[in-house]
N, CA, C and O atoms as a Tinker XYZ file with bonds, in Angstrom:
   344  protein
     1  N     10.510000   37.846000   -4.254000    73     2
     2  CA    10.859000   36.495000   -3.871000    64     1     3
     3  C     12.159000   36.109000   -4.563000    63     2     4     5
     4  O     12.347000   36.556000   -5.694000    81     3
     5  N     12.869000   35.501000   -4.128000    73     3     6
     6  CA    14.347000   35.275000   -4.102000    64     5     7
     7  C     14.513000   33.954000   -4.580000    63     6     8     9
     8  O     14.169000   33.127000   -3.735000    81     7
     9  N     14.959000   33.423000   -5.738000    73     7    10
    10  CA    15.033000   31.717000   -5.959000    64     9    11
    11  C     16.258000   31.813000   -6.509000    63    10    12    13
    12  O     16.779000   32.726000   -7.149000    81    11
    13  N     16.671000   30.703000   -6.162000    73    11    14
    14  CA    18.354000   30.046000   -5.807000    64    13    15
    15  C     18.275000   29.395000   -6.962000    63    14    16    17
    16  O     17.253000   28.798000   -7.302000    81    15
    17  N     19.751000   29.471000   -7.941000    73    15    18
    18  CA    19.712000   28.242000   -8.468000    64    17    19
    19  C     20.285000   26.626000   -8.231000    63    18    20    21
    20  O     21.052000   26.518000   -7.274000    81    19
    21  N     20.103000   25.834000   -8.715000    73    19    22
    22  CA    20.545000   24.552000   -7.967000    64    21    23
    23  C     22.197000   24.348000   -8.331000    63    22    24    25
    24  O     22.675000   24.371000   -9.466000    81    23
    25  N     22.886000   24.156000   -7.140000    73    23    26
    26  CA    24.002000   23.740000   -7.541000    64    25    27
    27  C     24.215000   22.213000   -7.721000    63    26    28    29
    28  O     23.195000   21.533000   -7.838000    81    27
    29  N     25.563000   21.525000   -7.759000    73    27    30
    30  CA    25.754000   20.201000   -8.221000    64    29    31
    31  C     25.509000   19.669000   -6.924000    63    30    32    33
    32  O     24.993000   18.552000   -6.885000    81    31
    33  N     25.757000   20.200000   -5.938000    73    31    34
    34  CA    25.927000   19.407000   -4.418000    64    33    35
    35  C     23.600000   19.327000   -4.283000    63    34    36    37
    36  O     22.818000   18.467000   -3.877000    81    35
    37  N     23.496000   20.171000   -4.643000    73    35    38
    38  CA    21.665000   19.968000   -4.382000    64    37    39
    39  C     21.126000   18.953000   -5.656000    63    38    40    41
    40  O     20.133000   18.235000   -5.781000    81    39
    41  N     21.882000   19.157000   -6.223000    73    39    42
    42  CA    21.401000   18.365000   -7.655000    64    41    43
    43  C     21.511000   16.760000   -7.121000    63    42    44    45
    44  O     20.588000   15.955000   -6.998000    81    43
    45  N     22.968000   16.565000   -6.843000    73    43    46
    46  CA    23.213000   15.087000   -6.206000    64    45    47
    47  C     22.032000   14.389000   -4.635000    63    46    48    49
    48  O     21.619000   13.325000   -4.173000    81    47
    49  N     21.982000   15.502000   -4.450000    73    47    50
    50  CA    21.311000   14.996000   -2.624000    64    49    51
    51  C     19.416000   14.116000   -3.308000    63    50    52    53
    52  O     18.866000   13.033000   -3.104000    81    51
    53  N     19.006000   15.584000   -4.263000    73    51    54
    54  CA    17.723000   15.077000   -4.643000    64    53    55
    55  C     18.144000   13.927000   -5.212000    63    54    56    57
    56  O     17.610000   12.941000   -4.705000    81    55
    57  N     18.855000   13.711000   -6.020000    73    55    58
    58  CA    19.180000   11.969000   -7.104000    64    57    59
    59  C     19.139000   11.510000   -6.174000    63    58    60    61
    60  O     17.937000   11.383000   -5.945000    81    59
    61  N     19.875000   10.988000   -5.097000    73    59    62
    62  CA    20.065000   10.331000   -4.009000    64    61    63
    63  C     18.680000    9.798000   -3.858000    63    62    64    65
    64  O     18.160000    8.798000   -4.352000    81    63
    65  N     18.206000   10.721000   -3.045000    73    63    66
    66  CA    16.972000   10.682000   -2.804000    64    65    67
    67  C     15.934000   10.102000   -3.602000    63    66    68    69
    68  O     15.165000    9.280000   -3.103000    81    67
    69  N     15.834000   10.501000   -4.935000    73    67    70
    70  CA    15.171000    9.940000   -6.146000    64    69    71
    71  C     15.141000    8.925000   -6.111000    63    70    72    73
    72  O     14.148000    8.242000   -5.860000    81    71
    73  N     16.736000    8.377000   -6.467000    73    71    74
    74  CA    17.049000    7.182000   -6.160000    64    73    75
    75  C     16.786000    6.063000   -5.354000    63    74    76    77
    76  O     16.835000    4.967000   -5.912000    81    75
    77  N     16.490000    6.116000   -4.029000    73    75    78
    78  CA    16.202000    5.692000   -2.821000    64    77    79
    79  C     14.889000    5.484000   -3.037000    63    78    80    81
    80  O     14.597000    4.313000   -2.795000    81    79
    81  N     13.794000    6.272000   -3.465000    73    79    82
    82  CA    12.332000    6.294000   -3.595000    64    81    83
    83  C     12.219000    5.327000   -4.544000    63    82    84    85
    84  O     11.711000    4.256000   -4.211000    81    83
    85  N     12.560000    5.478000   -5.568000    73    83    86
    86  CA    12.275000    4.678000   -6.531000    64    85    87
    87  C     12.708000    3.119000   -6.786000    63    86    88    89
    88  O     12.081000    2.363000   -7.529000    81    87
    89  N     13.728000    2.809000   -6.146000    73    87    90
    90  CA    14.472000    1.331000   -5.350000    64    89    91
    91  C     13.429000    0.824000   -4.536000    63    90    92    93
    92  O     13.151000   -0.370000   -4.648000    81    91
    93  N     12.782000    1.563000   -3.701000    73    91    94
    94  CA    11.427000    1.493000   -2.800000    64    93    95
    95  C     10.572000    0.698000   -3.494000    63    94    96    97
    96  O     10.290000   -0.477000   -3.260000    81    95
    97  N     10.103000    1.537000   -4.522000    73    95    98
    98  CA     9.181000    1.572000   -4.974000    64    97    99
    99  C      9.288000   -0.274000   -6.139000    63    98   100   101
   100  O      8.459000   -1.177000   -6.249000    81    99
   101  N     10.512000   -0.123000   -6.686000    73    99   102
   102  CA    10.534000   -1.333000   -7.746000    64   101   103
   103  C     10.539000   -2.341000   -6.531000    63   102   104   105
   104  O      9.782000   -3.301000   -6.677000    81   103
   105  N     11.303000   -2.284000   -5.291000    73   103   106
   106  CA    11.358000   -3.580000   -4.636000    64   105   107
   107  C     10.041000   -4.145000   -4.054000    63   106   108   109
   108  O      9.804000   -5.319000   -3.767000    81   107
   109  N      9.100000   -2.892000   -3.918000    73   107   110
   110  CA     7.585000   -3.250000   -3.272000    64   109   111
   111  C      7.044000   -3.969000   -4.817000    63   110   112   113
   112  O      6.506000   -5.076000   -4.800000    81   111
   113  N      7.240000   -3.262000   -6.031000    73   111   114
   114  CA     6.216000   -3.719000   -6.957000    64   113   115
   115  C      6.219000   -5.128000   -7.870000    63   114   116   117
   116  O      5.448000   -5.865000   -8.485000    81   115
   117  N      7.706000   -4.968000   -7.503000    73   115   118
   118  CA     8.010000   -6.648000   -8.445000    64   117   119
   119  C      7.809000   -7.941000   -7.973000    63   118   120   121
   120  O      7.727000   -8.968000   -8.647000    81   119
   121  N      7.736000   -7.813000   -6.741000    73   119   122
   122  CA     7.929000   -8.819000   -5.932000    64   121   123
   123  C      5.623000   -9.000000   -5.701000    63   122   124   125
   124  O      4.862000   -9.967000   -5.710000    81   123
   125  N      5.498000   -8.065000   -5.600000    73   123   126
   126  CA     4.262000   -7.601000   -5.573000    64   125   127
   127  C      2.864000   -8.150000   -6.841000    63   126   128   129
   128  O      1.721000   -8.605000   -6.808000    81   127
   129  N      4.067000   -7.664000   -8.006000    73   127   130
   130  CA     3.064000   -8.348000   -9.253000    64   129   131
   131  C      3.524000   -9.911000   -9.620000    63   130   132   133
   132  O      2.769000  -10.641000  -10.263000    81   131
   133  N      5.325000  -10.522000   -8.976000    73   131   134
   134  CA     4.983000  -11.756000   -8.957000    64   133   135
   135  C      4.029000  -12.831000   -8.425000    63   134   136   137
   136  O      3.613000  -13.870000   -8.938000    81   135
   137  N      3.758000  -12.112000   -6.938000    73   135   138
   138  CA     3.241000  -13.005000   -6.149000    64   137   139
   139  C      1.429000  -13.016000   -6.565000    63   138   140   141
   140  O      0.549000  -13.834000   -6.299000    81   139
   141  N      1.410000  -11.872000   -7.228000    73   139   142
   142  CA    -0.302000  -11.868000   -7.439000    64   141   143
   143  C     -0.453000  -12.407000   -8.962000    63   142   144   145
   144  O     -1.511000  -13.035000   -8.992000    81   143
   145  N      0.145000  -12.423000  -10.198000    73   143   146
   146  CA     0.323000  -13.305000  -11.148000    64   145   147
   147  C      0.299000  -15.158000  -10.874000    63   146   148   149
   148  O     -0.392000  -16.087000  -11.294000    81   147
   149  N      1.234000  -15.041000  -10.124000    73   147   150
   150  CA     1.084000  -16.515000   -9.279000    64   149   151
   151  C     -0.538000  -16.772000   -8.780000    63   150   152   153
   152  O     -1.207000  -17.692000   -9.250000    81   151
   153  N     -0.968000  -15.990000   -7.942000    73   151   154
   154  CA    -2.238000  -16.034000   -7.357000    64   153   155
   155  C     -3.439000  -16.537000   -8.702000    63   154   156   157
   156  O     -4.289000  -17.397000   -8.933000    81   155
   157  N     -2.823000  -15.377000   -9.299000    73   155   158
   158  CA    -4.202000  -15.529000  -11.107000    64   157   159
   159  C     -3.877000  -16.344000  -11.406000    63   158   160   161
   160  O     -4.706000  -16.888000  -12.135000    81   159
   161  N     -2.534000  -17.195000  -11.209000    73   159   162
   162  CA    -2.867000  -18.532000  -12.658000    64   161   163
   163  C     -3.287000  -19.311000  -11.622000    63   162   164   165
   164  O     -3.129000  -20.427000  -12.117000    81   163
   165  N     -3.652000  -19.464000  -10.686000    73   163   166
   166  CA    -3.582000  -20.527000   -9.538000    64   165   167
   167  C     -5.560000  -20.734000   -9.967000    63   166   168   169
   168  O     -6.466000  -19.910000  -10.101000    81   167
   169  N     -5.494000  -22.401000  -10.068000    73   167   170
   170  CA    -7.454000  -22.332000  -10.565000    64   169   171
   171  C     -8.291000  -21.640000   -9.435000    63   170   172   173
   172  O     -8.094000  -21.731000   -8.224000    81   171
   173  N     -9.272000  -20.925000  -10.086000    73   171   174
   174  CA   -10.337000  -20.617000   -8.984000    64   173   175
   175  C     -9.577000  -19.305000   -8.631000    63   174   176   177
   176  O    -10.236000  -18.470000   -8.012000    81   175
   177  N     -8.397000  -19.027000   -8.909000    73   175   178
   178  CA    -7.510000  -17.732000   -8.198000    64   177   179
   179  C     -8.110000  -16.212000   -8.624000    63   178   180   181
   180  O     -9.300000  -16.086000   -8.337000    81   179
   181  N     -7.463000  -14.999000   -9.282000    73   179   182
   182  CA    -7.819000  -13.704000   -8.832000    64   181   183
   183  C     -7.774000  -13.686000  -10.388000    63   182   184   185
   184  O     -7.262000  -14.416000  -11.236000    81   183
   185  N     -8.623000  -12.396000  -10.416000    73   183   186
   186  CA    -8.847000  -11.976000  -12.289000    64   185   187
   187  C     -7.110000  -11.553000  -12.466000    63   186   188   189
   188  O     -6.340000  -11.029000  -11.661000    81   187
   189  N     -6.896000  -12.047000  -13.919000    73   187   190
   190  CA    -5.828000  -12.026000  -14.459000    64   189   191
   191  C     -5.479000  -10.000000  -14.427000    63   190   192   193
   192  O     -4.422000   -9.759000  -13.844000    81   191
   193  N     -5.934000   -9.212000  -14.752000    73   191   194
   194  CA    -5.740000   -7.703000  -14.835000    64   193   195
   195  C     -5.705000   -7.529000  -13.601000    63   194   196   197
   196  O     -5.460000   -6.339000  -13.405000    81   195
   197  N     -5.882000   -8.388000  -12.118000    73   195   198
   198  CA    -5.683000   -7.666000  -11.190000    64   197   199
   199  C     -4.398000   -7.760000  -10.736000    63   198   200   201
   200  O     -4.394000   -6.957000   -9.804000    81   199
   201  N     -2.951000   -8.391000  -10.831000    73   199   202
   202  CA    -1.791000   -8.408000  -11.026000    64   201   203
   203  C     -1.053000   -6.855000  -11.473000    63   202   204   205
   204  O     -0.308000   -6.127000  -10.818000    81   203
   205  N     -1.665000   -6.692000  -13.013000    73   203   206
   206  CA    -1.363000   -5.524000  -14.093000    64   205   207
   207  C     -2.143000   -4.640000  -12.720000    63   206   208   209
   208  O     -1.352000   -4.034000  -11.997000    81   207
   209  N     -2.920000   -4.597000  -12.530000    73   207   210
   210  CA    -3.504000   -3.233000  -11.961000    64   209   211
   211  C     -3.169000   -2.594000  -10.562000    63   210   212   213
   212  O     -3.422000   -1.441000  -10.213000    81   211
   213  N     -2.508000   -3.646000   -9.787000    73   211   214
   214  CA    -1.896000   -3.178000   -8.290000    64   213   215
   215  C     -0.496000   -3.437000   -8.863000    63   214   216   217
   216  O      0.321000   -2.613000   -8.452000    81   215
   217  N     -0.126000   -4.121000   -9.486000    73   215   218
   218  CA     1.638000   -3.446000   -9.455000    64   217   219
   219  C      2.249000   -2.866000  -10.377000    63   218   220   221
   220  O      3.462000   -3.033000  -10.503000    81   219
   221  N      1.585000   -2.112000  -11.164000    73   219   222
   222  CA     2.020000   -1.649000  -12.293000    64   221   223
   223  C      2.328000    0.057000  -11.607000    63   222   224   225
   224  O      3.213000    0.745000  -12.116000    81   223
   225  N      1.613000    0.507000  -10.607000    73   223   226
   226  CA     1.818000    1.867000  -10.322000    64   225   227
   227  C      3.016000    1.853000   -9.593000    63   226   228   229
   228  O      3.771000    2.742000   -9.987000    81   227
   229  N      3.475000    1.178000   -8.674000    73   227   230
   230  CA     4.700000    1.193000   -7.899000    64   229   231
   231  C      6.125000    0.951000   -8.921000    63   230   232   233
   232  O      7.181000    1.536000   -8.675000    81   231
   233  N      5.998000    0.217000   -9.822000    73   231   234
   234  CA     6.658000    0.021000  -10.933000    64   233   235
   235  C      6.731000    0.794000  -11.736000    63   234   236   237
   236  O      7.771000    0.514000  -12.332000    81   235
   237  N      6.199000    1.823000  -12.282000    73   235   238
   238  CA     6.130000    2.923000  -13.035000    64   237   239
   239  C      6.629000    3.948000  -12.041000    63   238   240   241
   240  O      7.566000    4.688000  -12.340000    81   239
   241  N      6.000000    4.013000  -10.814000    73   239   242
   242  CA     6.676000    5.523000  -10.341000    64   241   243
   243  C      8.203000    5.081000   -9.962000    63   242   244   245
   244  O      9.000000    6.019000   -9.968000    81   243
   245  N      8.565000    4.200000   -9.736000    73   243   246
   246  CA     9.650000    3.531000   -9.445000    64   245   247
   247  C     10.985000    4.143000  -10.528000    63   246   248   249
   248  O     11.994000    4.826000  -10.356000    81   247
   249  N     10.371000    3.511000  -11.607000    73   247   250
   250  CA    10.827000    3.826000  -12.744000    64   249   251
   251  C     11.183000    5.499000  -13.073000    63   250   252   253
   252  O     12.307000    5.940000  -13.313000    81   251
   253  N     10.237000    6.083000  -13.028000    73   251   254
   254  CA     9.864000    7.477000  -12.945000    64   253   255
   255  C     10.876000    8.145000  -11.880000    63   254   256   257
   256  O     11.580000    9.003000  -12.412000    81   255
   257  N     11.055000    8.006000  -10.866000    73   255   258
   258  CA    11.671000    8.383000  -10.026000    64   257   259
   259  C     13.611000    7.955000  -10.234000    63   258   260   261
   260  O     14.584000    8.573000   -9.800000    81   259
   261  N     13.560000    7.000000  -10.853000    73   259   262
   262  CA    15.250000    6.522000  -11.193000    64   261   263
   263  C     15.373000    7.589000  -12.512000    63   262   264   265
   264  O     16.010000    8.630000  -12.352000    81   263
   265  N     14.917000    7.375000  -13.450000    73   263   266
   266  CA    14.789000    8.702000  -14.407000    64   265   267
   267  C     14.987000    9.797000  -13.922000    63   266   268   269
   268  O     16.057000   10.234000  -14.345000    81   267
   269  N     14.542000   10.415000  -13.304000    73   267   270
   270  CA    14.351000   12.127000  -12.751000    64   269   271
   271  C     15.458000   12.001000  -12.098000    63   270   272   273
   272  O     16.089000   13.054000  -12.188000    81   271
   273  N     16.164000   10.990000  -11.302000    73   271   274
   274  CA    17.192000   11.059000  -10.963000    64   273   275
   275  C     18.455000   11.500000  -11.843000    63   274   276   277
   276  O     19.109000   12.542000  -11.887000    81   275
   277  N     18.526000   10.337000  -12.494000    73   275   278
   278  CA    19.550000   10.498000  -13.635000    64   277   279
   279  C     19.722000   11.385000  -14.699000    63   278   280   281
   280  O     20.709000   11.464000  -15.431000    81   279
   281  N     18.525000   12.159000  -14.741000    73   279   282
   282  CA    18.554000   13.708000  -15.585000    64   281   283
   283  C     19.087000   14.795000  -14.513000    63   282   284   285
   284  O     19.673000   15.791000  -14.937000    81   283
   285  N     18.904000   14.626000  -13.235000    73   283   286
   286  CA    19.578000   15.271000  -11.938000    64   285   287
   287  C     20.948000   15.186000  -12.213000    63   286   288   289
   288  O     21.467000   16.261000  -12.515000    81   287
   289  N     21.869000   13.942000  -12.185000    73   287   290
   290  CA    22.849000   13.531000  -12.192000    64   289   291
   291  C     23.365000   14.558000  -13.219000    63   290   292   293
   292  O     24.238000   15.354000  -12.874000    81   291
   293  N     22.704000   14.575000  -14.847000    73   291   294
   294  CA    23.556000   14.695000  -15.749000    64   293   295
   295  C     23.451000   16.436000  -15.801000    63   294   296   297
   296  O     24.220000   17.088000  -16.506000    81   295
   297  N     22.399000   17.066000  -14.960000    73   295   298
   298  CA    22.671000   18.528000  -14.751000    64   297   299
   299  C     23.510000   18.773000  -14.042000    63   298   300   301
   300  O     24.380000   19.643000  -14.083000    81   299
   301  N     23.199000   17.689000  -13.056000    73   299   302
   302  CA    24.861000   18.467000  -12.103000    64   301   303
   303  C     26.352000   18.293000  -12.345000    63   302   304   305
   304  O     27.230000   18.935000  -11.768000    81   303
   305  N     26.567000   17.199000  -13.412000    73   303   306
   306  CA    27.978000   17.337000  -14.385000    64   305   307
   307  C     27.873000   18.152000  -15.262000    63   306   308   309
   308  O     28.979000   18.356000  -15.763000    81   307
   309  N     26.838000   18.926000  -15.864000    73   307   310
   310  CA    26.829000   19.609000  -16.495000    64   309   311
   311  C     27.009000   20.715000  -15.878000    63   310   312   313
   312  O     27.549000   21.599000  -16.544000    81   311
   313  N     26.653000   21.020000  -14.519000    73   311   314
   314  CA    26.733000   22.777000  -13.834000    64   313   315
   315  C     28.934000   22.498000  -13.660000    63   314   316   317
   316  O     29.791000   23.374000  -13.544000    81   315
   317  N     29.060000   21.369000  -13.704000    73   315   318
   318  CA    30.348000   21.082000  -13.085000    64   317   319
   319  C     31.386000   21.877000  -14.017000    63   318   320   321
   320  O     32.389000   22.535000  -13.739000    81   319
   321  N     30.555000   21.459000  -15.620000    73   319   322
   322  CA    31.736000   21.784000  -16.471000    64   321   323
   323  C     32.245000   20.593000  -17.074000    63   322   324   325
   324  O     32.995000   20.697000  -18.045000    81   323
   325  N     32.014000   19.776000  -16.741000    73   323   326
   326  CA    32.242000   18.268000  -17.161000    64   325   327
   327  C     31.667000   17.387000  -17.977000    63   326   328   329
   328  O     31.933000   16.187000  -18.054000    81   327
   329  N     30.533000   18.251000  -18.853000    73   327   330
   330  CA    29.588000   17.584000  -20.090000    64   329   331
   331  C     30.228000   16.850000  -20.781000    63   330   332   333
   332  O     29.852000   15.708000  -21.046000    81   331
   333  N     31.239000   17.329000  -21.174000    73   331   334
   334  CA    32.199000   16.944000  -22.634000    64   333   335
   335  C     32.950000   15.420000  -22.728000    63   334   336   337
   336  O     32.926000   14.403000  -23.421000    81   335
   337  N     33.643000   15.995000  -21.523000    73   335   338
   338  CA    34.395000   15.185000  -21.060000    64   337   339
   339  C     34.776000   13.072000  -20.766000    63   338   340   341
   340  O     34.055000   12.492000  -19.954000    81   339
   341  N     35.312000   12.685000  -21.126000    73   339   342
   342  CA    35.156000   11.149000  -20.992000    64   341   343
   343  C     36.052000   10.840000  -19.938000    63   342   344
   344  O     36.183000    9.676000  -19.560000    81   343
């Protein structure tokens, strides 16, 4: 079996991509744990941990996914030759 290594041009496409997922992901979750925080303080409204517990995963992988990006990014200036450099 034959495996390729990644160049800078594959390195950038996945960030991209990363990127894109994880923008997804924070714009579904923030907006997501405001509106259900709102809901919990509201009297008679929703248990306070249920806010923390539906938007905390979209927000974390969110997160997770902008990360993995940006370690993408800094391999593929690094395959470039361009570590050093300012």
């Amino acid at each position: 079996m034959r495996s390729t290594r990644p160049t800078p041009a594959m390195l950038r496409a996945e960030a991209r991509l990363l990127t894109f997922a994880g923008m997804v992901l924070l714009a579904i979750g923030f907006p997501l744990t405001i509106a259900l925080a709102a809901q919990a303080l509201a009297p008679g409204g929703l248990s306070p941990v249920f806010p923390i517990a539906a938007g905390a995963p979209p927000i974390l992988l969110g997160y997770l996914a902008c990360h993995f990006a940006s370690q993408r990014m800094v391999k593929a200036k690094a395959l470039e030759g361009g570590g050093g450099q300012r």
